[in-house]
C-alpha positions in Angstrom: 54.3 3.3 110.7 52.7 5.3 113.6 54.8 3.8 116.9 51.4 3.2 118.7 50.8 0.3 116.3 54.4 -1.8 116.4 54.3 -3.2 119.9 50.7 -4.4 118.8 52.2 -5.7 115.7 55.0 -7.4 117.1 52.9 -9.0 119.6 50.4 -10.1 117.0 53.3 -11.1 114.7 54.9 -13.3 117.5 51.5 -14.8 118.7 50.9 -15.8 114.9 54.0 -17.8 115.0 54.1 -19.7 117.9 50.3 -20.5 117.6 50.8 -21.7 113.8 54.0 -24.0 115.1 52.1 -25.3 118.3 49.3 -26.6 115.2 52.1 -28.7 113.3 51.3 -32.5 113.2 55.1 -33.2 114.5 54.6 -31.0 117.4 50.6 -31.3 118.3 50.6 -29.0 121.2 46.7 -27.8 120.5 45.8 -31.6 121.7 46.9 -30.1 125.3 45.6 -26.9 125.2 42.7 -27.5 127.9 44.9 -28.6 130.7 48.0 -26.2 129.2 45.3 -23.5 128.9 44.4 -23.8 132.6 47.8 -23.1 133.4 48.3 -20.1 130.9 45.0 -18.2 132.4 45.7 -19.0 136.0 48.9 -17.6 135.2 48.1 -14.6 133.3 45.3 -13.5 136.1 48.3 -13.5 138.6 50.9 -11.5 136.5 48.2 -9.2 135.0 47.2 -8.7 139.1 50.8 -8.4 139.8 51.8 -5.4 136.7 48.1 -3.7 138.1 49.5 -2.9 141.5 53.2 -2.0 140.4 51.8 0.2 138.0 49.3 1.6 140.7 52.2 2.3 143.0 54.2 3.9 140.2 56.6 1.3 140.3 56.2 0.1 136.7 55.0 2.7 133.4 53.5 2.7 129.6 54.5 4.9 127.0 51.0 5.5 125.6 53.5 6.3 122.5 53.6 2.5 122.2 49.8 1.5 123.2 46.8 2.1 120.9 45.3 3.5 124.4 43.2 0.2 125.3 43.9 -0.8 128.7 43.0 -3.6 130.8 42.8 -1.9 134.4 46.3 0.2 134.8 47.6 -2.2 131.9 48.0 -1.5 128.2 46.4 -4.1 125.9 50.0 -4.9 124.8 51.5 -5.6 127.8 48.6 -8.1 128.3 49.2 -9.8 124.8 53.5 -10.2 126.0 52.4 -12.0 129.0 50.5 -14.6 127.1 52.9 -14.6 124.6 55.9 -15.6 126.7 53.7 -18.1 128.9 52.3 -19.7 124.9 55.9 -19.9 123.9 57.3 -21.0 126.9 54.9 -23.6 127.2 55.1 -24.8 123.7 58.8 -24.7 123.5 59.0 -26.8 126.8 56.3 -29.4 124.8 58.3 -29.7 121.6 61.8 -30.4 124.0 59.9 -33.4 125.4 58.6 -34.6 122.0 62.1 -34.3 120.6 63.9 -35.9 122.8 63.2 -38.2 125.4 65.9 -38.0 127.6 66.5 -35.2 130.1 70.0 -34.2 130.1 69.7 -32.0 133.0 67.1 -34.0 135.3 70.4 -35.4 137.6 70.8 -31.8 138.6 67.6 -30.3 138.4 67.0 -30.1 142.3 70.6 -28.7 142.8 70.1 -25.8 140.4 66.6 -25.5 142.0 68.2 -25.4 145.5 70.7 -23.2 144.5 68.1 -20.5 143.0 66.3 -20.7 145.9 69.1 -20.2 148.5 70.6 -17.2 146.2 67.1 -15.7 145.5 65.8 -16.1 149.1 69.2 -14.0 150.6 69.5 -11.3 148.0 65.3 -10.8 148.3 65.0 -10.9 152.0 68.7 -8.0 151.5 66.8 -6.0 148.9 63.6 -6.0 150.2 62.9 -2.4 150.0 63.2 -2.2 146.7 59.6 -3.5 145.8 60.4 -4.8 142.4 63.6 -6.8 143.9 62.1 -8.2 146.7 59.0 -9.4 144.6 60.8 -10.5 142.0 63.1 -12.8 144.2 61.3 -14.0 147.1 57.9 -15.1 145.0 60.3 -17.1 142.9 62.3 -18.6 145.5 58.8 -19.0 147.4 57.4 -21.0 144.5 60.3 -23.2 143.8 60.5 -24.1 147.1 57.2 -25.2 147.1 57.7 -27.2 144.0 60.3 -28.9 145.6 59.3 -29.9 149.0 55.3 -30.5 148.1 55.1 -31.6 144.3 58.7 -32.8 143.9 58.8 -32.4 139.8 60.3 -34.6 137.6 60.5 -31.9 134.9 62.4 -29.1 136.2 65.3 -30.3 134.2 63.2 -30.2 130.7 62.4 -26.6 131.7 65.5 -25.2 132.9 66.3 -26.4 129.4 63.9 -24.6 128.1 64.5 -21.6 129.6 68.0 -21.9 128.4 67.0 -22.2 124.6 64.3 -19.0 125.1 66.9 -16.9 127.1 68.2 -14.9 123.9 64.8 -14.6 122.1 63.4 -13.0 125.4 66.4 -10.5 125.5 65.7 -9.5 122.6 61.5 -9.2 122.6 62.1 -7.8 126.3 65.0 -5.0 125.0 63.0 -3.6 122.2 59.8 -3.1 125.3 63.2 -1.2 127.3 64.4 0.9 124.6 66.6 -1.1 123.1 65.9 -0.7 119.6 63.2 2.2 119.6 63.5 5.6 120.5 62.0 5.0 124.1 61.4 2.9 126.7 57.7 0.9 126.3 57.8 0.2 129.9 59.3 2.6 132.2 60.9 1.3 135.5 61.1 3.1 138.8 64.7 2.4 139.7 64.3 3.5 143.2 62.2 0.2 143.4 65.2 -2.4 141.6 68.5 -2.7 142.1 68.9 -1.0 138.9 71.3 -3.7 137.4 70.6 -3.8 133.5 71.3 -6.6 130.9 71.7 -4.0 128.2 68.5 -2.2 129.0 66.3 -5.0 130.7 66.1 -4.7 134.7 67.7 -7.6 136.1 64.4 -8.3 138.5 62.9 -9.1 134.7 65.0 -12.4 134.3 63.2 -13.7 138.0 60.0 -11.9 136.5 59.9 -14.4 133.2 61.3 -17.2 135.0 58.2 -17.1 137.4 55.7 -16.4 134.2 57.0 -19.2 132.0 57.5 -21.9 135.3 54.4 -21.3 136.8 52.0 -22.4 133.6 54.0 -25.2 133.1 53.9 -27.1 136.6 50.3 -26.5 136.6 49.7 -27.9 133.8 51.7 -30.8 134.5 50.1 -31.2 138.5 47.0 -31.6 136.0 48.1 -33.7 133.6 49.4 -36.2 136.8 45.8 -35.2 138.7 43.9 -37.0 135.3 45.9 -39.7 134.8 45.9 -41.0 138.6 42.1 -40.0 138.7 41.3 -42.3 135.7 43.6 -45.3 137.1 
C-alpha cells in the first residue's frame, strides 16, 4: 500500500470502531450525541486553531508522505480525523465507565490529583516557557483545570482520570505510529527547539498534556450542558 493512504486508513479504521461500539444497545452513547457533539466541535475548532498556528510557526510538521495532500488550512486531513478520533473515543470510553459501574473509585481524590497537576504543570510551564510547545502544553492545561476546579467544581474528574488511565496505552500506541514508531518516518515532525525534547519512545512528552487537554475539554462541556438542561427544565 502506497504510505499516503495508511494514516487515512487507520484513522478511518479507528473511527469505524469506536462509532460502531458507541451504537450498541448496552452502551447507547448516540442518545447523547447532541450535547456530547457540542463538546466534540467546540473542541476540535480549538485544537484544529491550536495545530494551525504551531504549524504556521514551524513548530509542528506533516510528512505529505503520510497525507493524501488534502489540507484543512496548514493541517492535513488526517491530522484533523486524529483529533476527532481521540475526543469520540475519549468521550465514549468515559460514557461506557459511568454505565458500567456506578461507583467512582477515584472521586475521593479527584481534586488532589487535580491540584497536584495544576501546581506541577503551572511551575514547570511558567520554567519552560520559551519553549512554545512546553509552555502551551502546560499552562493551558493547568489554566483549564484550575478553572474547573474553582468555577464548575466537577463531580466527574475522578470517572475521567479513570478514563484516561484505561486509554493511556492505546494512545501510545496510535500517537507512536504518527512519531515514527512503527513506520519509516515521522507523520508529524516536531521542532525540538520548541519542547523539552523528553520522549516516551518517540512521542514528545508535551503530547501527554496535549491529549489530556483534547479528551478533558469535550467531556466537561458536555457535562456543564447536560447540568445546564436538567436545572433549566426543573
Amino acid at each position: 500500500m502506497d504510505n499516503k493512504y495508511l494514516s487515512l486508513l487507520i484513522d478511518f479504521v479507528l473511527l469505524a470502531i469506536v462509532v460502531v461500539a458507541s451504537l450498541h444497545p448496552k452502551f447507547p452513547f448516540y442518545k447523547h450525541w447532541k450535547k456530547a457533539g457540542a463538546g466534540l466541535l467546540a473542541t476540535v475548532i480549538f485544537f484544529i486553531l491550536w495545530v494551525e498556528l504551531f504549524a504556521h510557526l514551524g513548530i509542528w510538521s506533516f510528512d505529505e508522505r503520510f497525507t493524501i495532500g488534502v489540507h484543512v488550512g496548514w493541517i492535513p486531513l488526517e491530522e484533523v480525523l486524529f483529533l476527532v478520533i481521540v475526543i469520540y473515543t475519549g468521550m465514549f470510553v468515559y460514557f461506557a465507565l459511568n454505565q458500567i459501574s456506578e461507583k467512582d473509585r477515584l472521586f475521593p481524590h479527584q481534586e488532589v490529583i487535580s491540584s497536584v497537576l495544576i501546581i506541577v504543570l503551572l511551575i514547570a510551564g511558567l520554567y519552560y516557557k520559551e519553549k512554545v510547545y512546553t509552555g502551551a502544553a502546560f499552562l493551558l492545561l493547568a489554566i483549564f483545570l484550575t478553572f474547573q476546579m474553582l468555577k464548575l467544581r466537577p463531580r466527574y474528574m475522578g470517572r475521567f482520570y479513570s478514563t484516561f488511565a484505561l486509554l493511556f496505552i492505546p494512545l501510545l500506541i496510535v500517537d507512536g505510529f504518527r512519531t515514527g514508531a512503527f513506520v519509516n518516518g515521522e507523520i508529524v515532525h516536531y521542532n525540538d527547539e520548541q519542547n523539552l525534547n523528553l520522549r516516551l519512545g518517540t512521542i514528545p512528552l508535551e503530547n501527554i498534556c496535549f491529549v489530556f487537554l483534547l479528551m478533558v475539554m469535550p467531556v466537561t462541556i458536555w457535562e456543564w450542558l447536560e447540568d445546564y438542561f436538567y436545572y433549566r427544565s426543573r
